[in-house]
C-alpha positions in Angstrom: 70.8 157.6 18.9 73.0 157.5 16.1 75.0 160.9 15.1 73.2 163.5 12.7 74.7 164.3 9.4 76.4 167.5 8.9 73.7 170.4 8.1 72.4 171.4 6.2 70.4 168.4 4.9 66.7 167.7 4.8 64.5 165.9 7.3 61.5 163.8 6.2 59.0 163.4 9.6 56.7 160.5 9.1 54.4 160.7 11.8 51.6 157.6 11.8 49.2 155.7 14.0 49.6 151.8 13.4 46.2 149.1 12.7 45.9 146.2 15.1 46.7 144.2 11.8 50.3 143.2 11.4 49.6 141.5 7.8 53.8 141.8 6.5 54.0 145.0 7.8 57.5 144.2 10.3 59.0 142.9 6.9 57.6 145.4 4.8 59.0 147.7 7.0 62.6 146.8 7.2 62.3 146.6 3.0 62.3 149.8 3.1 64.8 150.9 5.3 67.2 148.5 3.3 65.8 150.2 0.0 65.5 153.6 1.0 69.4 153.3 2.5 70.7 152.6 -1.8 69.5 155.8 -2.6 71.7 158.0 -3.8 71.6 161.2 -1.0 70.1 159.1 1.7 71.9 160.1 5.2 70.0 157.8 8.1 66.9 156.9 9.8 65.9 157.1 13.2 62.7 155.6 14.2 60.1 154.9 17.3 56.7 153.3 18.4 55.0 153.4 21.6 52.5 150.9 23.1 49.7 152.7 21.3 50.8 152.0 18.0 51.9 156.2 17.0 54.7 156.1 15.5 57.6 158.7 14.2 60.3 157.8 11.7 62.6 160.6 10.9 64.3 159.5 7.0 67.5 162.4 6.8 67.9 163.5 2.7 70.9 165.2 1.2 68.4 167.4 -0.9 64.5 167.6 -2.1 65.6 165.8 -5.4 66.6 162.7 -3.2 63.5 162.7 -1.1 61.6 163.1 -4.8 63.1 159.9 -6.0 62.7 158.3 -2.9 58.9 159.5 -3.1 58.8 158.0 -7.0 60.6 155.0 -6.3 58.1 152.2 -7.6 58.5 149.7 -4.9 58.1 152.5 -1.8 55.0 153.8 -3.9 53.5 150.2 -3.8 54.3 149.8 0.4 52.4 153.3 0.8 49.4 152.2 -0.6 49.7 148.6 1.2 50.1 151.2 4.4 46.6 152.7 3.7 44.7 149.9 3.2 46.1 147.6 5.8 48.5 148.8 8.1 47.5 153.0 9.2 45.1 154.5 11.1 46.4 157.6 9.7 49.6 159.4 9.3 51.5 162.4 8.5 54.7 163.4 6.4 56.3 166.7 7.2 59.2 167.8 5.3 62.0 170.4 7.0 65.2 171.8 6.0 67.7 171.2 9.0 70.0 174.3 8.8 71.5 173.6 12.7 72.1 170.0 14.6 73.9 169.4 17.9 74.0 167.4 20.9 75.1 166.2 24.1 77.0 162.8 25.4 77.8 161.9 28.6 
């Protein structure tokens, strides 16, 4: 796990289930994690898939007007649409203001 940012700060919750298809998608999908991390506001990303193919990737925003532009951004608008046609079952996005974040090492 890698450190949250210091609240507040927005979380965008990108819950999916995956296609047998792979078609690009493990490339595809690191393009925009590069992308998405040149944004100006963009804090992190945390992400996770089990065997079934659901899927949660939690993208951390210093405000809506980030996660807007992120949301315009024309290369990201042309991967959602390769997502619906080829690589989800279905998915998700859920959009929350973090106002409190803590947690616990050993």
């Amino acid at each position: 796990m890698t450190p949250a940012p210091e609240p507040p700060y927005y979380a965008v919750i990108f819950i999916s289930r995956r296609t047998a298809r792979e078609n690009g998608y493990g490339a595809a999908a690191d393009r925009m994690v590069r992308l998405a991390a040149e944004m100006p506001g963009f804090l992190g990303i945390e992400s996770v898939r089990d065997e079934g193919g659901v899927g949660i990737t939690v993208s951390y925003w210093q405000d809506e007007a980030a996660i807007a532009a992120w949301k315009a951004h024309a290369e990201h608008t042309a991967v959602r649409e390769q997502g619906r046609a080829n690589w989800y079952e279905e998915f998700e996005v859920r959009v929350a203001k973090v106002e409190r974040a803590y947690g616990w090492r050993k």
